[in-house]
C-alpha positions as CSV (number, residue, x, y, z in Angstrom):
1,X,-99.4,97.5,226.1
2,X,-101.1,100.6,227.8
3,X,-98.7,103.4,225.7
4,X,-100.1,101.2,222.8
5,X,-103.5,101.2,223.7
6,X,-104.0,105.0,224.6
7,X,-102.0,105.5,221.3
8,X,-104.4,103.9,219.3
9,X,-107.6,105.0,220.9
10,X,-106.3,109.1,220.9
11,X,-105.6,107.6,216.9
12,X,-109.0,106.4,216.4
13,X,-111.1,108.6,218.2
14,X,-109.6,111.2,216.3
15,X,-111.4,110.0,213.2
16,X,-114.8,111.4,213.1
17,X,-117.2,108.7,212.4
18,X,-120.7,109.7,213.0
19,X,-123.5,107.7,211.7
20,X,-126.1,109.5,210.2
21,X,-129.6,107.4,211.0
22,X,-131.4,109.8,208.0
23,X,-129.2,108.8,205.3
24,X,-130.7,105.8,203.0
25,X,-126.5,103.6,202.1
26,X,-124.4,101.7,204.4
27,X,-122.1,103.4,205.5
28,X,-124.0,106.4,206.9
29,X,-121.0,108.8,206.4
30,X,-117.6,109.2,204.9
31,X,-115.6,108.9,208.0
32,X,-116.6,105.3,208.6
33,X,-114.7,104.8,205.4
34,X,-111.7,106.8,206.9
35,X,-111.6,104.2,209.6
36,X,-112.1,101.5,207.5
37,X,-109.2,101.9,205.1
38,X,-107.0,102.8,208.2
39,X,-107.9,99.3,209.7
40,X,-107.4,97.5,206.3
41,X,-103.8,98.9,206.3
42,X,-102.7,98.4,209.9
43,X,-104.2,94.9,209.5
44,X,-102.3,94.2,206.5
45,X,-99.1,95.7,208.8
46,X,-99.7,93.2,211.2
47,X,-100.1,89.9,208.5
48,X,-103.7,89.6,208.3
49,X,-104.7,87.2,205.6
50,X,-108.0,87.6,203.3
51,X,-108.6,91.0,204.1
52,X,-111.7,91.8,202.6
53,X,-113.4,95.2,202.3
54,X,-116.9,94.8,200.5
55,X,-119.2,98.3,198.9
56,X,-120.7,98.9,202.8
57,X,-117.3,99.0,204.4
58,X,-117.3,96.0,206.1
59,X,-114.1,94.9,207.0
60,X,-113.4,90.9,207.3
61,X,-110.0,89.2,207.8
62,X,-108.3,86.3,209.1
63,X,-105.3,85.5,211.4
64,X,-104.3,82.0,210.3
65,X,-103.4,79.4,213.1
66,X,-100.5,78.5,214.5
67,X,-101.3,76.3,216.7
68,X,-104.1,73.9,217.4
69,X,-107.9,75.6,218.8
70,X,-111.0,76.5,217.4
71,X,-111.5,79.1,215.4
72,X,-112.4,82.6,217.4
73,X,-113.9,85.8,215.6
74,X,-114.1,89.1,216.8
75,X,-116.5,91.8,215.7
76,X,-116.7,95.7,216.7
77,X,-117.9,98.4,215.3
78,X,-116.5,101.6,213.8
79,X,-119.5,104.4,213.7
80,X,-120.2,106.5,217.0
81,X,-123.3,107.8,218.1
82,X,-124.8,110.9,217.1
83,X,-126.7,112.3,220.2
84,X,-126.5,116.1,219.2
85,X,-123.2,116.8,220.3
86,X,-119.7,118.0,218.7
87,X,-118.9,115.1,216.0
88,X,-114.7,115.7,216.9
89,X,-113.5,114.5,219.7
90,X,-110.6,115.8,221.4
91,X,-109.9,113.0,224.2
92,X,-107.9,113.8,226.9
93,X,-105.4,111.7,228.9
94,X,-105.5,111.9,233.1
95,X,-103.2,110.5,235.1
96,X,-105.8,110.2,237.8
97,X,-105.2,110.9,241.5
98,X,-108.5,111.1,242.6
99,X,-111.1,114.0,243.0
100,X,-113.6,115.8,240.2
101,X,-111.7,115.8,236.3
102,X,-112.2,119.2,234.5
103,X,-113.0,118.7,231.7
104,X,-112.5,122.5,229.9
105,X,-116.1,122.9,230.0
106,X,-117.4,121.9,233.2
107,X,-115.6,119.1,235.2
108,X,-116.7,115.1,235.8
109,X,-117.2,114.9,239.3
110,X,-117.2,112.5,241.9
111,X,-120.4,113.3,243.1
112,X,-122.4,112.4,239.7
113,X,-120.0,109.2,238.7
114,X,-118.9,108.1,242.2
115,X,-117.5,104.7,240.2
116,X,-114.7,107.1,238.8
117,X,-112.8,107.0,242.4
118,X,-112.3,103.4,241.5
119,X,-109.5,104.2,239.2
120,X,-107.0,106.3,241.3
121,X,-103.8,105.9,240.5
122,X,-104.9,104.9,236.8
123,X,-105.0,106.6,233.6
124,X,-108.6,108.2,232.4
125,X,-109.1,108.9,229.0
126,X,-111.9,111.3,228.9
127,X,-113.4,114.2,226.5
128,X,-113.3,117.6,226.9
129,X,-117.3,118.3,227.2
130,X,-117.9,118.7,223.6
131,X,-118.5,115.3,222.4
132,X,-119.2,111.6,223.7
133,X,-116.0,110.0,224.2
134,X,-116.6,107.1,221.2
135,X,-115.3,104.0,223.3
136,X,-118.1,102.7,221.8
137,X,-116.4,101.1,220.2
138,X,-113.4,102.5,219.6
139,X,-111.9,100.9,222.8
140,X,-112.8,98.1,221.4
141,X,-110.8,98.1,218.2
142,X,-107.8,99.6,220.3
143,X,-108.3,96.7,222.2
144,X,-108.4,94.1,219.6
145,X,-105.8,95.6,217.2
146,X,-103.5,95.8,220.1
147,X,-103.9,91.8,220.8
148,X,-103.5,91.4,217.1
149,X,-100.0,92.8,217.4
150,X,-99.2,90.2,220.1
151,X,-100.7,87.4,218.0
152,X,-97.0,86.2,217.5
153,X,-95.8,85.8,220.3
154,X,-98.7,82.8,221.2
155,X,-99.5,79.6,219.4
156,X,-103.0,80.5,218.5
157,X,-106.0,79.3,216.6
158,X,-107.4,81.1,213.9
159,X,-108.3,84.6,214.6
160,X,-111.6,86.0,212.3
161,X,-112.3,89.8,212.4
162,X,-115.3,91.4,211.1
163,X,-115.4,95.5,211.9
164,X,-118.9,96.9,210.1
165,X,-120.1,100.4,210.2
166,X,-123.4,101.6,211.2
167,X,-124.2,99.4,214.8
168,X,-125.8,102.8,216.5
169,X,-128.6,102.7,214.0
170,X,-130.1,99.7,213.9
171,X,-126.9,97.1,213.5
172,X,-127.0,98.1,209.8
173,X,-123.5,97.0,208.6
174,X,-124.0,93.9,210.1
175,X,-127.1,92.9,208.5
176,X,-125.4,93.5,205.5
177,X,-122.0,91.2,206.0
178,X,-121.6,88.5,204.3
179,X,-121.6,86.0,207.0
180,X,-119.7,82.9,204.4
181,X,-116.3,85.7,205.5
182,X,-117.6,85.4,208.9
183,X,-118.1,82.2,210.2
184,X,-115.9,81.3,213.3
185,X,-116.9,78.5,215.8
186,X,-117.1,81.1,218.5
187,X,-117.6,84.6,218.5
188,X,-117.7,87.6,220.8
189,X,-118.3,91.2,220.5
190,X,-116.7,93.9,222.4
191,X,-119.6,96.9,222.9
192,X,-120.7,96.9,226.4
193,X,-119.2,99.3,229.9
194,X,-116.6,98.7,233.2
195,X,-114.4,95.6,234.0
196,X,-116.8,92.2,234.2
197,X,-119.7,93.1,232.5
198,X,-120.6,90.0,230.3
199,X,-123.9,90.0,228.3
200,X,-125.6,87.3,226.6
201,X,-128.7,89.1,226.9
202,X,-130.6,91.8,225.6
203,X,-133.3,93.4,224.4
204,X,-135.7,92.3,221.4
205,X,-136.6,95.4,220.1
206,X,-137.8,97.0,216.9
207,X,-139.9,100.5,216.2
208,X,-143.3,101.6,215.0
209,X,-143.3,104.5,212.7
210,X,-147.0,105.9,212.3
211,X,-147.5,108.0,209.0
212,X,-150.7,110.2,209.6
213,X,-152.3,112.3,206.7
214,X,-154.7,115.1,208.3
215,X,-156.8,117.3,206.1
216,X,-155.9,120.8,206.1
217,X,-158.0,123.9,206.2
218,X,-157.6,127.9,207.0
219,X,-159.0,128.6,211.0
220,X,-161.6,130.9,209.6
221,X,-163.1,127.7,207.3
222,X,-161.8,125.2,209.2
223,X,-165.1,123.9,211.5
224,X,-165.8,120.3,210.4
225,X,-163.2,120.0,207.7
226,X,-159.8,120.7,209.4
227,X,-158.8,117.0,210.8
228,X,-154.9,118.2,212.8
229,X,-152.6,115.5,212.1
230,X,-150.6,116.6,214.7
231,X,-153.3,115.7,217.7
232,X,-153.8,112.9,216.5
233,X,-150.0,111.9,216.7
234,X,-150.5,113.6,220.0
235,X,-153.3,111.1,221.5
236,X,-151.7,107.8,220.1
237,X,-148.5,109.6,221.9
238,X,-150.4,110.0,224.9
239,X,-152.3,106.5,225.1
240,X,-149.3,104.3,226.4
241,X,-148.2,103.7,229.8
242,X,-145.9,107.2,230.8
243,X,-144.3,104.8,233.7
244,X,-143.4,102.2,231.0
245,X,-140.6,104.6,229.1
246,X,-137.0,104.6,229.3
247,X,-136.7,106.9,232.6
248,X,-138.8,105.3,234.3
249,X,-137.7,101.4,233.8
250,X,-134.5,99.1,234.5
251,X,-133.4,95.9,234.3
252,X,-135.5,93.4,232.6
253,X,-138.1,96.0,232.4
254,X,-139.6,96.4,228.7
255,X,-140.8,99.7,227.2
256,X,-142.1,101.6,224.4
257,X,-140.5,104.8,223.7
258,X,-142.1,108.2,221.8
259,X,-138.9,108.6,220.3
260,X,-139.5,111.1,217.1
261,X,-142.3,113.5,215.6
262,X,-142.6,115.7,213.0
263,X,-145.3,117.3,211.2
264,X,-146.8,119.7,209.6
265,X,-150.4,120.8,208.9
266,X,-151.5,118.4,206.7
267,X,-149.3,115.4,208.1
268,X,-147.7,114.1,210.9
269,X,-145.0,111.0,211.6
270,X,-144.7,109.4,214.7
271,X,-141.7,106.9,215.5
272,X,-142.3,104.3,218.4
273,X,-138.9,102.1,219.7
274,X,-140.0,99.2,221.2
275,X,-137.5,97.5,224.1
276,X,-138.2,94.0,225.7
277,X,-136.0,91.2,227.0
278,X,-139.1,88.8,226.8
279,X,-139.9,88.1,223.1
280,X,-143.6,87.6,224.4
281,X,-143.6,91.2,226.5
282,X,-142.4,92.4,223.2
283,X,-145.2,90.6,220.9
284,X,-147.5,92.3,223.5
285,X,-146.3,95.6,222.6
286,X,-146.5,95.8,219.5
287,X,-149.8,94.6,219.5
288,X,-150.7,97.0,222.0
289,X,-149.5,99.5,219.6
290,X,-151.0,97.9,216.8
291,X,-154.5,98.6,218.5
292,X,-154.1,102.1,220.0
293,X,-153.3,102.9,216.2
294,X,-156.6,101.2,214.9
295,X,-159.0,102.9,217.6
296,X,-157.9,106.4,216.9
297,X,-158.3,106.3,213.2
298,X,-161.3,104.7,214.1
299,X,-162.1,107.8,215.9
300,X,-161.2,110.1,213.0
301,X,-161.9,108.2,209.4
302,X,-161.3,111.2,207.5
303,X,-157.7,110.5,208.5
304,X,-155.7,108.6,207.2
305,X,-153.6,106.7,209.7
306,X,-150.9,103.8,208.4
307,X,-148.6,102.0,210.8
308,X,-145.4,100.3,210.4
309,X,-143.8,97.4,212.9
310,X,-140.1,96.6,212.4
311,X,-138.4,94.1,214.0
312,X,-134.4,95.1,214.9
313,X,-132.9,92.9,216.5
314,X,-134.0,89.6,219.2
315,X,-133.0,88.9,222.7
316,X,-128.8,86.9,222.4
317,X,-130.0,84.5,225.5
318,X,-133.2,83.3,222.9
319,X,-130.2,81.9,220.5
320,X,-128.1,79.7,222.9
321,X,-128.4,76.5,223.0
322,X,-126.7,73.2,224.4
323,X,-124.4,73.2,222.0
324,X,-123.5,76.4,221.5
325,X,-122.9,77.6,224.5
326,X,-119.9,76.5,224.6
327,X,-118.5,79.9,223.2
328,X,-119.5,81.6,226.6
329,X,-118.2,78.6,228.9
330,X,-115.1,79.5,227.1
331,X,-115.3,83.6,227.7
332,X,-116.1,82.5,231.4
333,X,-112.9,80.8,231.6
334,X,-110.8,83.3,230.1
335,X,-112.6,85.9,232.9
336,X,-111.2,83.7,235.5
337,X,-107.8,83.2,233.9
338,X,-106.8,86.9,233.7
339,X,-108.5,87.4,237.4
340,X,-111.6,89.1,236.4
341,X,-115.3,88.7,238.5
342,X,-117.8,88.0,235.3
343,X,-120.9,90.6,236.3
344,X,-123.8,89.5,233.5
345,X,-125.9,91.8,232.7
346,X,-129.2,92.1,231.1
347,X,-128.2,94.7,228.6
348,X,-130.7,97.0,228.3
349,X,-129.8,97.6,224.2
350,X,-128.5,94.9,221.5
351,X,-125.1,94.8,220.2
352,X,-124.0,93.3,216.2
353,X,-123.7,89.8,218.1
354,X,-127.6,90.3,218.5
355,X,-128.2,90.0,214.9
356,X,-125.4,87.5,214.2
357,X,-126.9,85.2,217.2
358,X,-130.5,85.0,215.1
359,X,-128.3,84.1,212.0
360,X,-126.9,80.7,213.7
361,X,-123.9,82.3,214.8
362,X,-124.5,83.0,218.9
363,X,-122.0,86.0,220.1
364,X,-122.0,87.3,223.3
365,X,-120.5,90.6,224.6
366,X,-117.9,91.6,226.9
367,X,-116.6,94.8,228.5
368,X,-114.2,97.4,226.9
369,X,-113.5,99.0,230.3
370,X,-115.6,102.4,229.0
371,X,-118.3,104.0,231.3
372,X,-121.5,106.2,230.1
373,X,-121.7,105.9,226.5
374,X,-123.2,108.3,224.2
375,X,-122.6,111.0,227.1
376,X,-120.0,114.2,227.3
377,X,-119.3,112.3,230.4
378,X,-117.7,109.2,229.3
379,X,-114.6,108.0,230.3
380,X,-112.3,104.9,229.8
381,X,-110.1,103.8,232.3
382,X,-106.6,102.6,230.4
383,X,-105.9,99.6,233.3
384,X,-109.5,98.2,232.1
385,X,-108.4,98.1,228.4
386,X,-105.6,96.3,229.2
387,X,-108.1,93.6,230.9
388,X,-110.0,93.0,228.1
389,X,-107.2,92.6,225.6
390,X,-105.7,90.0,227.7
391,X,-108.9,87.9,227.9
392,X,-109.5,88.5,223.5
393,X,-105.3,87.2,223.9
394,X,-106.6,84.0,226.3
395,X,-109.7,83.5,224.3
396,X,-107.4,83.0,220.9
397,X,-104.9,81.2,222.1
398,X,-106.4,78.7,225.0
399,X,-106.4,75.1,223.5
């Protein structure tokens, strides 16, 4: 299992699969395509039934039973995130003995990432401090296409996969699935960090994008006519909380994030991300924002100031009920039947299972094994992998 797993990770990480959050279509870029196709084949290798590959790239299939048990469906994603960095990775493979990993271009040391002297005597796959990593998600799919392979060896209940493109920006691909080829009585996604993380909640969160028109004028004319759409985008900027941004909160803790501007002299935009766990904390917030938008055009009528609120994605814990809760009892178990501590976390981001839970179908996460996504410093421990494609193998094939 672990030559097969580093073999397909090295395979798909390979594949570069950036989405592109300026592009209008789903899929964002060609090489979510590439990866795609690749998993339609190998699927079809393995005996996947119904493969179905729609005009946005989403990928559904099916693993009939053969044996009794509900029905289990997997999703994961196959875009990486685009945070300014090299969009090919070259991963590495470390047989680690302990001590800093160089990387080629500056090393991955104990001292920043203590958490990486819990894998001596593992393997590391890391990258080589061009590029994130892309175990999210590719450690994922490794994960689940190398329990897929093993599907034959089990009695099993029927296996549903969904892979859709475009997660990182705003869970694109899977808002536009078509959820009658997805429709499992459980399902899980596999998009969150180390061994025992378990999430069945996250953020609600959405953004505020603030289109400003200014009216512009030359300096030596410009006394009572020039209105600067960039201050203004400055002073709605600068009238929320600076202690209530992403640096400065954890946990449960909500925030609003000045995330984007751009402008020129005669107009300015201004994107807002809004983050809250609490669906009322995050009502707040945009409401806040709603009315530090209406005082400062207020302030400047000659301006033109229009705001727009959109909501992303809502909270997984807000969609659980008695009944269907039963999909994480079920995870639970199959933490404690391969010997793994569950550690839930309040994620502090949403995954495709966020969107999917607010469609009927709740879907918790659970660990690949990866640490610090979207960083140069990411790394996946392989003895992790193999955890979490034993408890996708338990959760298919437990009565």
């Amino acid at each position: 299992m672990r030559e097969e797993l580093i073999e397909r990770f090295m395979r798909y990480s390979a594949i570069e699969s950036q989405s592109n959050a300026k592009a209008t279509e789903v899929p964002s870029s060609s090489g979510q395509w590439e990866m795609i196709r690749l998993l339609e084949a190998e699927l079809a290798e393995l005996g996947a039934k119904r493969i179905h590959v729609d005009e946005h790239a989403c990928l559904t299939a099916v693993f009939p039973a053969t044996g009794t048990g509900p029905s289990v469906g997997f999703c994961a994603h196959v875009d990486t995130a685009d945070v300014g960095l090299s969009p090919r990775v070259n991963a590495q493979v470390h047989d680690y003995a302990g001590g800093d990993i160089d990387l080629g271009r500056g090393p991955l040391s104990v001292a920043d990432f203590p958490e990486l002297e819990r894998y001596v005597g593992d393997t590391v796959i890391t990258t080589d401090g061009t590029s994130v990593l892309g175990a999210d998600d590719k450690a994922a799919i490794a994960e689940l296409m190398t329990a897929f392979g093993r599907l034959g060896d089990f009695p099993h209940g029927e296996v549903q996969i969904a892979f859709v493109p475009d997660e990182e920006i705003g869970l694109r691909g899977a808002k536009v699935l078509d959820m009658s080829r997805f429709n499992p009585d459980f399902a899980y996604t596999l998009d969150c960090g180390p061994i025992g993380e378990v999430v069945w909640e996250t953020f609600n969160a959405g953004y505020a994008r603030i289109e400003i028109d200014g009216v512009a004028a030359h300096p030596m004319s410009a006394k009572g006519v020039l209105v600067n759409p960039l201050l203004i985008a400055i002073d709605i900027a600068n009238s929320f909380n600076r202690a209530e941004t992403p640096e400065n909160t954890e946990g449960r803790e909500g925030y609003i994030w000045v995330q984007e501007m751009d402008a020129v002299q005669s107009h300015a935009s201004l994107t807002l991300n809004i983050r809250d766990h609490s669906r009322q904390g995050y009502e707040e917030k945009k409401s806040r924002i709603a009315a530090v938008v209406d005082e400062i055009a207020r302030r400047e009528p000659r301006a033109r100031v229009e705001l727009v609120l959109e909501d992303t994605y809502a909270n997984i814990a807000d969609s659980m009920t008695e009944e269907n809760r039963a999909g994480l009892t079920r995870l639970l178990e199959a933490f404690e039947y391969v010997g793994v501590e569950p550690k839930p976390t309040p994620m502090r981001g949403g995954t495709d299972g966020s969107y999917f839970s607010t469609q009927g179908l709740f879907t918790p996460n659970f660990f690949t094994g990866a640490h610090n996504f979207h960083s140069f410093h990411e790394f996946l421990p392989v003895g992790s992998m193999e955890l979490a494609t034993r408890i996708i193998l338990r959760l298919v094939t437990a009565a």
